[in-house]
TIKOL-116386 format. One record per residue (C-alpha): residue in one letter; x, y, z. Coordinates in steps of 0.001 Angstrom, whole numbers, padded with zeros to 6 digits, always signed. Layout:
N
AXYZ...
% end
This chain:
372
X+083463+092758+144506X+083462+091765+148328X+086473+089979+149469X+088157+091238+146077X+092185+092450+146719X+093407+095583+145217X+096512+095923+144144X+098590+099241+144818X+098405+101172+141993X+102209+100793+141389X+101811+096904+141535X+098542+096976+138960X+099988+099746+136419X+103824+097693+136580X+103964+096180+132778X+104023+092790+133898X+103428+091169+131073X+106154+092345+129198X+108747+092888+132103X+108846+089109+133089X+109349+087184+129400X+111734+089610+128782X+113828+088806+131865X+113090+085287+131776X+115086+085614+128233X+117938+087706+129258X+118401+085484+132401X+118520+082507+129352X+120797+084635+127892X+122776+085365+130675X+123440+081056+131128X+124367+080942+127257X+126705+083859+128149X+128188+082386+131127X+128760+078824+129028X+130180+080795+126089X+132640+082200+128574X+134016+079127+129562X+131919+078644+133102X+132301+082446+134399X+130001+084992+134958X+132782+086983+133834X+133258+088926+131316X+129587+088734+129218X+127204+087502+131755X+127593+089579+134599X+127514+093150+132105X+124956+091721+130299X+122019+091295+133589X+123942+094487+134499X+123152+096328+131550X+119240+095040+131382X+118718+096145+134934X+120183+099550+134166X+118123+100261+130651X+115116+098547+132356X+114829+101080+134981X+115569+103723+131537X+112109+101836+129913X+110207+102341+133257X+111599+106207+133152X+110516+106492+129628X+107157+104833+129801X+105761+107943+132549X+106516+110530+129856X+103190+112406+128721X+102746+112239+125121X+103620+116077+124111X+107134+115265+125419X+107730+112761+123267X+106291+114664+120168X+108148+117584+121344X+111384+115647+121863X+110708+114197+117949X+112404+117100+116135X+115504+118096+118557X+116096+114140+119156X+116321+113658+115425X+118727+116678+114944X+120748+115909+118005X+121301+111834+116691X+122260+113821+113103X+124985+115896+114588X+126611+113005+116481X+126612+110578+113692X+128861+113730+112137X+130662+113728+115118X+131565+109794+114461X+132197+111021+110762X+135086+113367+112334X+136093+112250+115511X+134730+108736+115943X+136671+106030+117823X+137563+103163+114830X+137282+099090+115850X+137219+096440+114120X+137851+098246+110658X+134982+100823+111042X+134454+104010+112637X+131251+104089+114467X+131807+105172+118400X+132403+108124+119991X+134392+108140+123315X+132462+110512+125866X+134506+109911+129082X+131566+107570+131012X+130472+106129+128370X+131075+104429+124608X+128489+105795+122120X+127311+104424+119216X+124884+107366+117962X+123136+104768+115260X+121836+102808+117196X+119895+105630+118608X+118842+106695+115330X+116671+103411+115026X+114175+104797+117444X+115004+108384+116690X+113581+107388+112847X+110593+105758+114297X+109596+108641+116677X+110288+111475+114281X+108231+109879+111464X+105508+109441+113700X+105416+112898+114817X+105698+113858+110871X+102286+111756+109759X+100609+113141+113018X+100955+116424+112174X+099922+115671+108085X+096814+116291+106955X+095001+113189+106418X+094216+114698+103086X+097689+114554+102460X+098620+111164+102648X+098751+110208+098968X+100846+113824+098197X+104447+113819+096803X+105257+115491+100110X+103878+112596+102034X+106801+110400+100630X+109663+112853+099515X+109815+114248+103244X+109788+110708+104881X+112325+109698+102272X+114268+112541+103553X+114137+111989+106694X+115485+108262+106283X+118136+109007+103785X+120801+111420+105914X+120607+109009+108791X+121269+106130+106217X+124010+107732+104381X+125991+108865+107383X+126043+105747+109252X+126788+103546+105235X+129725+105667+105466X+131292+104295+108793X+130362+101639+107301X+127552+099675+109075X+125621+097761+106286X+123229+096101+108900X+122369+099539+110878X+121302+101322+107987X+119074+098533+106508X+117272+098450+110100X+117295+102096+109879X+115288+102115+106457X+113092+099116+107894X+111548+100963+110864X+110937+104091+108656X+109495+102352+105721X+107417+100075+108472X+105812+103592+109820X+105396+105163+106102X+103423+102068+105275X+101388+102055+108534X+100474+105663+107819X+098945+104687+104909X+101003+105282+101703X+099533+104265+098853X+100548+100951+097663X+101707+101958+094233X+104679+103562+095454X+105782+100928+097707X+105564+097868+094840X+107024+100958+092394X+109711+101710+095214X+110614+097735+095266X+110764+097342+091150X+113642+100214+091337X+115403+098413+094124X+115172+095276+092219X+117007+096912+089305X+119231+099216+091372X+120306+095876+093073X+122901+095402+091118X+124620+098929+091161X+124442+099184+094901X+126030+095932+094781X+128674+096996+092760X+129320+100897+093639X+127760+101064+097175X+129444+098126+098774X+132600+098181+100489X+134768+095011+098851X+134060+092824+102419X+130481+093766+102434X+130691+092171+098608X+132391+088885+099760X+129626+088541+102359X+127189+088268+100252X+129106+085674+097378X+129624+084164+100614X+126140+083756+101523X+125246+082562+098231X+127724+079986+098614X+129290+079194+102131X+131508+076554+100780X+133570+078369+097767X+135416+080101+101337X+135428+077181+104083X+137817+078543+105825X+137348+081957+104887X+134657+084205+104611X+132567+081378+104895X+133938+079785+108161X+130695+082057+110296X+127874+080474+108901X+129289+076919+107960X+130435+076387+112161X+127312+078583+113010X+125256+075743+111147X+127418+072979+112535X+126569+074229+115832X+122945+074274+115049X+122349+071282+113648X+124735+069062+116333X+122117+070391+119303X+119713+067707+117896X+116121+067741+119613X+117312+068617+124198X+121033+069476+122750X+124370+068512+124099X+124141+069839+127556X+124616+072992+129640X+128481+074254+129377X+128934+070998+126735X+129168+072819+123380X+132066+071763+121605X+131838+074678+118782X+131760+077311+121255X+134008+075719+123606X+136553+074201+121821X+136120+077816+119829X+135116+076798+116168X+132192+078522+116406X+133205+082840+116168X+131617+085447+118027X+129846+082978+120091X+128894+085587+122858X+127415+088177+120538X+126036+087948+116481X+126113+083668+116783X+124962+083276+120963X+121889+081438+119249X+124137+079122+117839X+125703+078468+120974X+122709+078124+122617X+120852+075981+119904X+124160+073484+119952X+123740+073256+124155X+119719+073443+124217X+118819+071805+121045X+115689+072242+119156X+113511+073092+122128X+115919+075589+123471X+115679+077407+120490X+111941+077036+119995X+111817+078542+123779X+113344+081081+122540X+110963+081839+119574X+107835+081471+121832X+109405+084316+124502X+110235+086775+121402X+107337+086139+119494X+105267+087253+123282X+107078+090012+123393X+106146+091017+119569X+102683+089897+120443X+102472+092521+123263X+103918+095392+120829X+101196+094700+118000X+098208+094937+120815X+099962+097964+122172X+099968+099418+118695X+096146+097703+118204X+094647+099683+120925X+096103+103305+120325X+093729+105838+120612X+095567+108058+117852X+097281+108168+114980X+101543+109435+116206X+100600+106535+119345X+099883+104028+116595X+102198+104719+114751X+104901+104924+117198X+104492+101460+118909X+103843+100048+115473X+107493+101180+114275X+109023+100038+117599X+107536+096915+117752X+109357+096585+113572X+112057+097160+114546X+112419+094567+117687X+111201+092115+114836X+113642+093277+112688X+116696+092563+114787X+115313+089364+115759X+114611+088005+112195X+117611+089150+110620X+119717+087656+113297X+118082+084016+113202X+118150+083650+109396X+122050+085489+109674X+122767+082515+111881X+120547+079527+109622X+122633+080743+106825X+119734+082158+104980X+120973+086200+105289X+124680+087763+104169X+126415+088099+108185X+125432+092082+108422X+126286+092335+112220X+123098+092271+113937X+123311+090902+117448X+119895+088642+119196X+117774+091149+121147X+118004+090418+125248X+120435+087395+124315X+123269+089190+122789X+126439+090328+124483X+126480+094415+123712X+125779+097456+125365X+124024+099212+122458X+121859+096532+121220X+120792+096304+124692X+119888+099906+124991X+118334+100027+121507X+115854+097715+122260X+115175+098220+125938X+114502+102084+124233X+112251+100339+122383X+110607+098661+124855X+110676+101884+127106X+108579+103628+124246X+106053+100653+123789X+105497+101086+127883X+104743+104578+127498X+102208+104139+124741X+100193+101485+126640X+099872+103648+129293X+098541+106343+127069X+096212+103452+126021X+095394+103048+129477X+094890+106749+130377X+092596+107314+127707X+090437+104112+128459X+090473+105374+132175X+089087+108967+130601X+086299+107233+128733X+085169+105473+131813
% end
């Protein structure tokens, strides 16, 4: 069209749409961050933009790779997560009463959170490769299965409740977007229904119990095991509707409220931002998700599909589990707010994600530009 601009390729192809609501949250995460640190940048707010700017120019890295790298890169990623989440099991740095780091000089690892991607892209890479045929075979399930389980069982034994269950979400997401039959997922849930209460009894370390009595009821433990969600719901439900005021939080300030700068920041932010902070919030994330789904929507093949389907799961995943962890309606497992959260490796986890969901839309947008 005459008089039309065009846009340097580098400008047009940049993933706009995803790249600015996710910095427009982590820059509102950065302000919660900075109030939960009393009014300094220092010591969460500066990493944390830090940290986003580094694993943002990782996503951009990631998002140029060809697809036969990344389904080459499936089976060696998978088997080089395995061996370090042995190396935790042997050498692993221990805080906070589990044993889930590993100390590599330049860096703090923590190889699970790796895994959660590593699942995703090695499943999809598995159902790519299966004979459509296939799909309803005992091998179709008892491989996948296999697949999830060693991750699972290495990282339950650190232990790291939380990890694991995201773990098993992303690779039950991709078994079920692959096309499973439904019979074994509603038989799969009657089983867990009635194993429910032998994990709960034999699989569950003795504070991983509590939490959940202490879900059920906050207020047998006030001051306890229940003190997280009864301040976390304090702090919630003081913000009102526009919330007490930038750097005014009592429950984070006056330090009721724990953790305030990692598993509970939307606590401190609902208590300071009240109801339409938080609902911000929802409408940024649930853009982001948005993108992921059409990403996964318009995938030209079956491991693309597949891929952004899982990633996008398990972005959702952390996000839901941390909201109702916070609302009191999920046992505290540990699982920080995406982009929001003070943490290296839940940054990195999901900007990985995100780095992977960048790479399949422009695979999407190779393969329209072949049709064309």
């Amino acid at each position: 069209m005459r008089g039309a601009v065009a846009l340097p390729p580098v400008v047009a192809e940049f993933p706009w749409r995803v790249v600015i609501p996710l910095t427009l949250l982590v820059a509102f995460g950065a302000a919660v961050l900075h109030s939960a640190a009393g009014g300094s940048m220092s010591p969460y707010a500066s990493s944390h933009l830090i940290r986003y700017g580094v694993f943002l120019v990782v996503a951009l890295v990631i998002s140029y790779f060809p697809q036969e790298w990344a389904r080459f890169a499936a089976i060696p990623g998978y088997l080089a997560v395995l061996l370090l989440l042995l190396a935790v099991e042997i050498a692993g740095q221990i805080g906070g009463g589990s044993q889930r780091w590993l100390e590599l000089g330049f860096i703090r690892l923590q190889p699970s959170e790796v895994m959660k991607p590593g699942i995703i892209l090695i499943l999809a890479a598995f159902f790519h490769g299966l004979p459509v045929g296939m799909i309803g075979s005992w091998r179709a399930l008892l491989i996948p299965l296999g697949l999830i389980a060693l991750p699972m069982g290495l990282v339950l034994l650190q232990p790291d409740l939380g990890t694991s269950l995201a773990i098993a979400f992303g690779g039950v997401v991709v078994m079920f977007l692959a096309g499973i039959p439904q019979k074994w997922f509603i038989g799969g849930g009657i089983a867990g229904i009635i194993a429910v209460p032998l994990l709960y009894q034999f699989a569950l370390q003795p504070y991983q119990q509590q939490r959940v009595l202490t879900f059920l009821d906050p207020a047998s433990d006030p001051q306890g095991n229940g003190y997280h969600i009864i301040q976390s719901q304090i702090a919630i439900g003081s913000g009102g509707m526009t919330g007490k005021g930038f750097g005014e939080g009592s429950q984070s300030q006056l330090q009721y409220l724990p953790e305030p700068h990692t598993d509970f920041v939307f606590a401190t932010m609902a208590e300071e931002w009240g109801l339409l902070g938080g609902l911000l919030v929802l409408l940024i994330f649930g853009i982001v998700l948005r993108w992921g789904l059409i990403v996964a929507r318009d995938a030209q093949d079956r491991f693309s599909r597949l891929l952004a389907g899982g990633l996008t799961a398990t972005i959702f995943f952390y996000v839901a589990v941390n909201l109702m962890m916070v609302m009191g309606l999920a046992p505290v497992v540990g699982i920080p707010l995406p982009f929001m959260s003070h943490g290296g490796s839940s940054m990195m986890t999901n900007m990985l994600c995100v780095g992977g969901l960048m790479m399949v839309e422009r695979w999407n947008r190779q393969s329209g530009e072949r049709k064309l």
